[in-house]
C-alpha positions in Angstrom: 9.5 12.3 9.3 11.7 14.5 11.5 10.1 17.0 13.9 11.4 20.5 12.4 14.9 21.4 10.9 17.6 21.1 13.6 16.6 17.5 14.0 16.5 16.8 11.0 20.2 17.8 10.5 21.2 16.5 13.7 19.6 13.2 13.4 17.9 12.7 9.9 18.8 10.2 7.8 18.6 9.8 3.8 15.0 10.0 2.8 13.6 11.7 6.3 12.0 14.9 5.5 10.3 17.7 7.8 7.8 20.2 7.3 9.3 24.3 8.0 6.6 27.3 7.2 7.9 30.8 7.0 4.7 33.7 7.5 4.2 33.2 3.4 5.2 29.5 2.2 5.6 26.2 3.4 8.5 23.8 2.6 10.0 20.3 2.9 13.0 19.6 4.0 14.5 16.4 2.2 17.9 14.4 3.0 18.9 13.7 -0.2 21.6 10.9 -1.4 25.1 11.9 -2.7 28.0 9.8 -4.2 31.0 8.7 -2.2 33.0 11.0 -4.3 30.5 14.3 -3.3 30.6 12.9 0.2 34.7 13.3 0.2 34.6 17.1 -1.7 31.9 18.2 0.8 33.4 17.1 3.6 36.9 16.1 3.2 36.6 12.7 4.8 35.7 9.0 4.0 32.5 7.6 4.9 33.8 4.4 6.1 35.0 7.0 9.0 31.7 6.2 10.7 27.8 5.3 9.7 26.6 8.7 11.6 28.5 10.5 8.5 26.8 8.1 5.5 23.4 11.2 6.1 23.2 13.0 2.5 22.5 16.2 1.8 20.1 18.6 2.6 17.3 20.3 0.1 14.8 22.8 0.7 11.3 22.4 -1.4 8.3 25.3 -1.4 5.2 23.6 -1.1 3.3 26.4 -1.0 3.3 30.2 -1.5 3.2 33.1 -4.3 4.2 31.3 -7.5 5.2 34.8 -9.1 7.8 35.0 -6.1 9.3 31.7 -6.3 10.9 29.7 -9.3 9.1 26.5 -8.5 6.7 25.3 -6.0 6.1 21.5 -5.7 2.9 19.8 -5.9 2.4 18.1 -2.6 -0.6 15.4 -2.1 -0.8 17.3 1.4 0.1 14.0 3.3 2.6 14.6 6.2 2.7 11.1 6.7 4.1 9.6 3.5 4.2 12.8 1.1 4.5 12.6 -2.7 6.0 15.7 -4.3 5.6 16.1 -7.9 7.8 16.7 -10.3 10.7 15.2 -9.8 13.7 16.7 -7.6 16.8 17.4 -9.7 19.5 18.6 -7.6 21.3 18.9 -10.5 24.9 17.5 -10.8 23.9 15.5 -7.4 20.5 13.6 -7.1 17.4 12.9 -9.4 14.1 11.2 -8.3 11.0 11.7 -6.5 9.4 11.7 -2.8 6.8 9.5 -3.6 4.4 8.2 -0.9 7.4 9.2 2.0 9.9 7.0 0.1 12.8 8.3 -2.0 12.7 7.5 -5.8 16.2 7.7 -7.9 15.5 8.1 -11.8 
């Protein structure tokens, strides 16, 4: 787990997450994987230019809030430890799987 949002893009890795609340919701951030090919369109570069750049992709989950507000709100088991979001996380065309007890899940 990574202490709020700026570390977690300046330091996180794939499958680190942090917790961000707004006055409303709350939400967790997730570093998804992405394919070497989505890693060269996004970026313009090989990974094998360095390890710091092998870090995924960012995704931002509502855990809580107004459900008439939002398209989708994730379940969370309300562990900040080792979280387990449910359903799944499709970011479609990218990654599929789950945060299931702080560990990423590929379907």
């Amino acid at each position: 787990m990574r202490k709020d949002e700026n570390d977690l893009m300046k330091n996180g890795q794939v499958g680190d997450w942090c917790f961000e609340s707004t006055i409303h919701q709350l939400y967790l951030f997730l570093r998804y994987p992405i394919s070497d090919e989505e890693w060269a369109k996004w970026y313009g570069f090989s990974r094998e230019d360095g390890p710091e750049f092998n870090r995924g992709q960012i995704v931002s989950l509502p855990i809580s809030g107004d459900p008439t507000k939002l398209d989708h709100i994730w379940h969370w088991d309300g562990n900040r430890e080792a979280p387990t979001l449910t359903p799944s996380i499709n970011v479609i065309g990218y990654w599929h799987g789950w945060l299931q007890a702080g560990k990423l899940v590929t379907a």
